[in-house]
N, C-alpha and C positions, 0 to 999 in steps of 0.2 A: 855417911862417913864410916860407920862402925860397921856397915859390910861391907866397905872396902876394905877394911882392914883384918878383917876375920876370913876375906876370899883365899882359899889356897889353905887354909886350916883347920884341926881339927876342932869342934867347939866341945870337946869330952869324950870319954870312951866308948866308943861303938860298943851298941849290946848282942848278946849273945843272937840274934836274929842279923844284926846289921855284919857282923863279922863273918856267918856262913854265907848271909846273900852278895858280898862283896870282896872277900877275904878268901875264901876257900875256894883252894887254885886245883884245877880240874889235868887231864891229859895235857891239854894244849898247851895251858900255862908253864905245865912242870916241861915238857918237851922245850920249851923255851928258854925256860929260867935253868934248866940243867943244863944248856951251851953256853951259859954263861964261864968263867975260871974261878977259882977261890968262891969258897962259903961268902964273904962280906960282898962279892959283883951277886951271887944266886939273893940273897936276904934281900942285897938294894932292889934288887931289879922286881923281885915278890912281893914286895912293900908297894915299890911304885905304879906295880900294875893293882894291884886292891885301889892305891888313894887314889889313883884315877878315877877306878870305878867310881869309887865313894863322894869323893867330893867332886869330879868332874873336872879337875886338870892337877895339872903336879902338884907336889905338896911345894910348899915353900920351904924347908926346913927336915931334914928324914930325924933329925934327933927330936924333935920333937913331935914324930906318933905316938901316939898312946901307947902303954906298954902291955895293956889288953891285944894290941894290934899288933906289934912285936913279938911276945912270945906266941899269940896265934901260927901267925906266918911262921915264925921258927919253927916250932914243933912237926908243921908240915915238910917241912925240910932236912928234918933231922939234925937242927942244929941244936945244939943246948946251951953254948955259949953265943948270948946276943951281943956280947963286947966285939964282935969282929965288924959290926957295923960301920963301928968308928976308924975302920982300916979302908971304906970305902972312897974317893977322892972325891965325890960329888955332895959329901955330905950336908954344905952348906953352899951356898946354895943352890938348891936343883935347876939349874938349865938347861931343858932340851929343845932339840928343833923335831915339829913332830917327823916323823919318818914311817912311809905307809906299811913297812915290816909290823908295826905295834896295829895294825887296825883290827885283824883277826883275834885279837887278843882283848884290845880296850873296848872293843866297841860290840859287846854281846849285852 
């Protein structure tokens, strides 16, 4: 029962190895995540492809990453303010249908 319930989340801060091998978005990524509009859709959609990676399907919940995992991703994006996240409309809860645009991307 307790990994079901901890499926889809983080169990603590990725460390500084977990955050470059999973978090650290490459050509493809930024090609991607820069078609995105507004700073808060580029942060959602950089976060979502990391927790992919990381834990293996969406996160449940984007306010609750780690803030190790947040200002990571920020700072590759040139954001400084991470409050724009909360401008994002998918905040709670993440539902996607997968769509094979995301394969090149999730599945390295």
């Amino acid at each position: 029962m307790e990994q079901r319930t901890s499926y889809g989340q983080f169990a603590g801060e990725p460390n500084d190895i977990q955050l470059a091998r999973f978090f650290l978005l490459d050509e493809v990524d930024m090609d991607f995540i820069n078609n995105r509009r507004g700073r808060a859709n580029r942060l959602a959609v950089a976060l979502l492809i990391g927790s992919v990676r990381f834990l293996g399907t969406w996160p449940h919940d984007l306010s609750a990453i780690p803030v190790n995992v947040l200002w990571f991703v920020a700072r590759q994006l040139g954001i400084s303010d991470t409050s724009v996240l909360s401008d994002y409309c998918w905040l709670k809860p993440v539902i996607l249908v997968w769509n094979p645009l995301f394969d090149p991307i999730f599945r390295r």
